[in-house]
N, C-alpha and C positions, 0 to 999 in steps of 0.2 A: 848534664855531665856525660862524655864523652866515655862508649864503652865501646873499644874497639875487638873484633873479636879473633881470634886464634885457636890454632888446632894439630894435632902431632900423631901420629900413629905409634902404636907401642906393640913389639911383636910379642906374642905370649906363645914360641913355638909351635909344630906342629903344625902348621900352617893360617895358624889362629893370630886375631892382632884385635888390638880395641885402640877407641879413639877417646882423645882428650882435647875437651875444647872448653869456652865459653869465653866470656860470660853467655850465659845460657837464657835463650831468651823463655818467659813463663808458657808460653804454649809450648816450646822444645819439651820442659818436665814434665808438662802434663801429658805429652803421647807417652814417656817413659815410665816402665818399670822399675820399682824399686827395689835391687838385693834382697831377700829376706835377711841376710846377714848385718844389713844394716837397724843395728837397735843402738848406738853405742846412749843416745841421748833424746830417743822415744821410738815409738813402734815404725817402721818403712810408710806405713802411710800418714802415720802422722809426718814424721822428717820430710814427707812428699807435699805437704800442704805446706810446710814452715817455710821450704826453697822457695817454692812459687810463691810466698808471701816476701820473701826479701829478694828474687829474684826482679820482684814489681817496683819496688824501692827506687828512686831516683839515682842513687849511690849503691844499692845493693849489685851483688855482682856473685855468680856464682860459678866455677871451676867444676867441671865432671870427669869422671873417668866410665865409658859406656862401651858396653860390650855387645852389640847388636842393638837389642831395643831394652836394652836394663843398665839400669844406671850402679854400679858396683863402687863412687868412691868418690867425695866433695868435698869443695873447701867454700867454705863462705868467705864473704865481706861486706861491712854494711860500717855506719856509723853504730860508736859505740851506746850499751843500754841506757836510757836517760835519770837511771838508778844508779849508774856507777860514774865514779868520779873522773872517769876520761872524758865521761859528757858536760863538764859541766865547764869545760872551757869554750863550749859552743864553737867548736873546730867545723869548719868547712873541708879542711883538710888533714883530718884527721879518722884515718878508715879502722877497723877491728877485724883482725883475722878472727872470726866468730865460730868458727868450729874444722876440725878437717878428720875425716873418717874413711877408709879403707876395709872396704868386705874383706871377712877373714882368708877366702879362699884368691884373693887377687895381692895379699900383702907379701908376697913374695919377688913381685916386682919392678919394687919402688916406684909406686904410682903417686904416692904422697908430694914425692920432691918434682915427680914429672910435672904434676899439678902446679903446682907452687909455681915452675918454670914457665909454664904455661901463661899464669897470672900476669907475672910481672915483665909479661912480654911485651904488654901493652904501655907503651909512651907516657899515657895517662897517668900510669902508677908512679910515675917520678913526680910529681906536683904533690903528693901527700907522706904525711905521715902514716906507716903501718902499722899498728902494734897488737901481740899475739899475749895474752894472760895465759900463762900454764900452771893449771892447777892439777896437781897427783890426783886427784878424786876424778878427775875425768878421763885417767889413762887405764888403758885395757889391761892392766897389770895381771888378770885371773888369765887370759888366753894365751898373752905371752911369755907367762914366766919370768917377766923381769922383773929385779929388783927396780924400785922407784928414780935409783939415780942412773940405772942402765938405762932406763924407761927415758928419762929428763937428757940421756945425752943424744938419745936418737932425738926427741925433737927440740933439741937445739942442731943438731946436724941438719937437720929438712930444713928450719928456720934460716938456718945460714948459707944455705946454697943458696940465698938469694940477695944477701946483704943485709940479714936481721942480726943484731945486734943485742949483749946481753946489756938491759938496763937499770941501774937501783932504781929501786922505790921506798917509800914508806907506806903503801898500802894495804892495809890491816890482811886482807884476805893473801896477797901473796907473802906479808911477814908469817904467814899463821903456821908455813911450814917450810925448812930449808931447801926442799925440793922444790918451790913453787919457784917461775921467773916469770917476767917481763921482759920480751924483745920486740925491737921494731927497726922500721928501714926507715930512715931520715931520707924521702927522694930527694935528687937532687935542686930542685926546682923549690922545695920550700922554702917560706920566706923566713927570713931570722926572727920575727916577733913569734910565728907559727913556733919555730924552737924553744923559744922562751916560753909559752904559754905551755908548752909541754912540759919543760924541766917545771916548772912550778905545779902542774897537776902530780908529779913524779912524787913529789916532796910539799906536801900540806903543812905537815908538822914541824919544819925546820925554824920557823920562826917564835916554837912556843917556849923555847928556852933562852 
């Protein structure tokens, strides 16, 4: 699988700027520091072993945002969990936005959606399907004082600067609360069976009535 890689500089005033690249190769993570700020979904050095492990992935692919030698802000992709029912249509082309997190002290300049841009810079990313689960229990609702559907429109904003799309489902865990969505980017490249085998993981239960 073809990971072609790309990079942007982002000024942060003052004469200061940090860069955004990847996919990030696993020795790039390992010379880097990890934010302390980064805990959103385990400790900095744990989250430092999880990258390098999907970093290794054939399909794993990971987006940074790096401030000299500390890494302050990620977005993963990988194929989705073999527990949840996006896997179980044995998609080749079918990727998981699998987490995206921003240090508190850098979220001031939209490094989330720079990322994202970054991503889908690459050619490759048109040959697949994208798709981003958002579930409210994983948004930083305590630091940022949002309400949950303020919270759910910022990241459908970040999601949609890139051509993700809101999608139904009937999946227990995203039915479980109105705030939860499913979005994803249909590349252009995929084939029409790939589409169908999606709309059918979308909707398990349409046929029990």
């Amino acid at each position: 699988m073809n990971k072609n890689y790309f990079s942007s500089e982002v000024d942060l005033g003052s004469g200061k700027s940090l860069t955004i690249a990847g996919p990030l190769a696993p020795d790039t993570i390992r010379e880097l520091e990890f934010h302390h700020e980064l805990v959103a979904f385990r400790t900095p050095a744990e989250q430092k072993t999880a990258l390098i492990e999907i970093s290794e992935l054939p399909e794993g692919r990971i987006i940074g945002a790096i401030d000299g030698n500390t890494l302050v802000g990620y977005i993963t992709f990988h194929y989705p969990d073999p527990f949840e029912r996006w896997a179980e249509g044995n998609m080749d082309d079918l990727l998981e936005l699998g987490a995206i997190e921003v240090s508190k002290e850098y979220r001031a300049f939209g490094l989330a959606k720079k990322m994202m841009k970054i991503a889908f810079m690459d050619p490759e990313m048109d040959n697949f399907i994208v798709i981003s689960t958002e579930y409210y229990w994983h948004w930083d609702l305590k630091n940022t004082g949002l309400s949950v559907w303020d919270y759910r429109k910022i990241m459908e904003k970040i999601m949609s600067s890139v051509g993700m799309e809101y999608f139904a489902t009937d999946d227990p865990e995203i039915c479980s609360h109105p705030a939860n969505l499913l979005m994803a980017r249909i590349g252009p490249n995929v084939p029409m069976e790939s589409m169908e085998t999606f709309d059918n993981l979308r909707f398990k239960n349409r046929h029990m009535f």
